[in-house]
N, C-alpha and C positions, 0 to 999 in steps of 0.2 A: 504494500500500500504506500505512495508515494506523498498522499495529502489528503487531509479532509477540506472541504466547502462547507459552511454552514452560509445559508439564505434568509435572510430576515429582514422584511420590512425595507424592500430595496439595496441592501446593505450586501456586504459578502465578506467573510472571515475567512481564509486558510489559515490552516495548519499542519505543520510537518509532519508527517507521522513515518519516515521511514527506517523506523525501527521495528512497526509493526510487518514481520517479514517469517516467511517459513516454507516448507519444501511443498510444493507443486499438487504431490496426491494426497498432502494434508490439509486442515484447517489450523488457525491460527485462535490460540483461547489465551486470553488474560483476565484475570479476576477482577482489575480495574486499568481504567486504560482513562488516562488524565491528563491536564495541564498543569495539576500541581506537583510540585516536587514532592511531597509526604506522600505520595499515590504513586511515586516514579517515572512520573511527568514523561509518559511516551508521545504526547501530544505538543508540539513545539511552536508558537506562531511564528507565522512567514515573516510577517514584518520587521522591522527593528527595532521600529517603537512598541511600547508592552502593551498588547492585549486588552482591553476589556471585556472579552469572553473569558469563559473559563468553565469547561466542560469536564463530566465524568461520565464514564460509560461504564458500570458494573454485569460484572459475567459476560464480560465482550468477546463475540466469535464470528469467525468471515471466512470464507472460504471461496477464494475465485476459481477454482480449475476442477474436473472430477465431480461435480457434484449430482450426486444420484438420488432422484427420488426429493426427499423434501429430509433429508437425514446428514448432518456433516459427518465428514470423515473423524479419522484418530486425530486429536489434536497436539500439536506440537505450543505447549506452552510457556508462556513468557515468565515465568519462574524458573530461577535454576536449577540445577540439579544439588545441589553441595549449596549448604544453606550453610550459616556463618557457625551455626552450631553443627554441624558437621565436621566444618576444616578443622573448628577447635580441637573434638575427638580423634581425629586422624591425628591430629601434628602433636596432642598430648600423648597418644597411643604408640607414637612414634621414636619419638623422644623417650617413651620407656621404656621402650624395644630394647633399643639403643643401650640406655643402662644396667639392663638386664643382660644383655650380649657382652658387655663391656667385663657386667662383675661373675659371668661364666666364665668370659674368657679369664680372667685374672685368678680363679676358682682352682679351672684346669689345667692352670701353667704353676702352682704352687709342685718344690720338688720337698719330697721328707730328704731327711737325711742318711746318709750310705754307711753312719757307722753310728753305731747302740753303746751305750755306758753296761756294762757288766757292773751289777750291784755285788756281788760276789770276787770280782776282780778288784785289780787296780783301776784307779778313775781314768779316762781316757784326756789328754792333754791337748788341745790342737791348739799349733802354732798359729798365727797371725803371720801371714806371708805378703811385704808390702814393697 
């Protein structure tokens, strides 16, 4: 979708919308599709000077190509995948991996020692070699 028009009372608004975008045998769903930033302002006006419209469109869905019947297709949606809570758990999950891996390794490289104190013998002496 490259623009919206809205028509009123002789008047004519555009707005950018070429964010609203998706693959061909899909439909395009956003749960809000707006001009304000706190709604994630996919709605841009053309102008330069700022707007006095200001539009929402909730459970917004379009679909130009393929369409069968009076039914849209699978929709390809304007939310991400990996939400902020998400990357959090990945990159803490990660990072503990990490530490874990770290104090395995450090675990499995520990060597005993190659010779034993006989409590029954004489004490065993080792020199300091410098």
């Amino acid at each position: 979708m490259e623009h919206l028009e809205i028509h009123s009372n002789g008047s004519v608004v555009y707005f950018n919308a070429s964010q609203i975008t998706g693959p061909s045998i899909y439909s395009f769903h956003c749960q809000y599709v707006s001009t304000f930033n706190n709604k994630g302002s996919l709605l841009v006006p053309s102008s330069s000077q700022p707007s006095l419209w200001h539009i929402t469109l909730q459970d917004f869905q379009i679909q130009a190509f393929n369409v069968i019947g009076e039914q849209f297709s699978y929709a390809s949606d304007c939310a991400g995948f990996f939400s902020p809570g998400i990357w959090m758990g990945l990159l803490t999950s990660l990072f503990m991996l990490f530490i874990f891996t770290y104090g395995l390794h450090m675990i499995l490289s520990l060597k005993t020692m190659d010779r034993f104190d006989d409590h029954k013998g004489p004490t065993i002496t080792l020199t300091q070699i410098v």
